[in-house]
C-alpha positions, -999 to 999 in steps of 0.1 A, spaced: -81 129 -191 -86 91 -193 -64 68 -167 -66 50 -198 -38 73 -220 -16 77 -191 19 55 -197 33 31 -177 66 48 -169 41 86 -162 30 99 -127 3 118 -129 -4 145 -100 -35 159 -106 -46 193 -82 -80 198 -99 -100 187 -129 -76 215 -154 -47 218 -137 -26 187 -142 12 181 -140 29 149 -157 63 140 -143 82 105 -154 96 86 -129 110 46 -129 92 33 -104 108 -4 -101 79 -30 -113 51 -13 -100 35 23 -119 23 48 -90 -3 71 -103 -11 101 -83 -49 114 -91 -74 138 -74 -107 126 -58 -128 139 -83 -104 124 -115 -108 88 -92 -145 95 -97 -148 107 -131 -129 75 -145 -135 53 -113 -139 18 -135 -114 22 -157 -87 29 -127 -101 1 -108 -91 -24 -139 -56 -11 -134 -55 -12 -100 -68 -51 -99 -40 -55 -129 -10 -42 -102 -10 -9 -104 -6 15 -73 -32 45 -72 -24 77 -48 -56 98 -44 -45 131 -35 -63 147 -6 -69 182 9 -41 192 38 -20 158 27 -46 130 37 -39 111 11 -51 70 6 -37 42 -17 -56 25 -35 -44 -8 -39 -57 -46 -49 -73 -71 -29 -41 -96 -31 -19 -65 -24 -38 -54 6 -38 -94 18 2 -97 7 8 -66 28 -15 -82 57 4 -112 56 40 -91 59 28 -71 88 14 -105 106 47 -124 103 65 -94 114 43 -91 144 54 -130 152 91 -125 142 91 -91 167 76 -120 195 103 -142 188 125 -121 192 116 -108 224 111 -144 237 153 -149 228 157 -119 245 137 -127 275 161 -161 278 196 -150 269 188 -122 301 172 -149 319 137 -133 330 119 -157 306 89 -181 327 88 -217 327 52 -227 331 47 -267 336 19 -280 316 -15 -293 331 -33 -320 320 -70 -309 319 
C-alpha cells in the first residue's frame, strides 16, 4: 500500500506488510499516520514528501518503542518551545527565590 492513497482525514496502523487496519480520526490541522518499519521503508520517499509538507508520521515499533517522524521546521518549532519553557521555568524560580527572600545580590566587577 502506497502512503500515497492514504486520505487525509485516515490513520493507518500497520502490524506487518498484510495485516493493516484503517481507522478515521479528526486530527485538528495536522494528519497522524501510524506505519510499520518495514511499510516506512518500502515507500520511504514518498512519506518523506509528506512529512516535509506537515504531516506527522508514527512508526510503529516492537514492545511500544515507537518514533515520530516529523519535519525539520517541526523538530526546530518544537526546540524552540522546549528552550523558552526552560527560560520561563528560570524565571519563575528567580520570582520565587525573591518573593521568599533567599534570592543573592551579587555587585558587579569591573574587569
Amino acid at each position: 500500500m502506497s502512503i500515497d492513497n492514504i486520505k487525509n482525514d485516515t490513520i493507518i496502523d500497520m502490524n506487518n506488510d498484510t495485516n493493516f487496519e484503517l481507522r478515521t480520526s479528526i486530527i485538528p490541522e495536522d494528519i497522524m499516520v501510524a506505519l510499520s518499519g518495514t511499510a516506512v521503508k518500502n515507500d520511504f520517499k514518498n512519506i518523506c514528501d509528506r512529512v516535509y509538507k506537515g504531516e506527522v508520521v508514527i512508526i510503529s515499533r516492537p514492545k511500544d518503542e515507537n518514533v515520530v517522524l516529523i519535519s525539520e521546521s517541526e523538530y526546530a518549532m518544537l526546540e524552540k518551545c522546549r528552550r523558552n519553557a526552560e527560560y520561563l521555568a528560570k524565571l519563575d524560580r528567580a520570582f520565587a527565590q525573591e518573593e521568599e527572600g533567599t534570592m543573592k545580590v551579587h555587585e558587579l566587577i569591573e574587569v
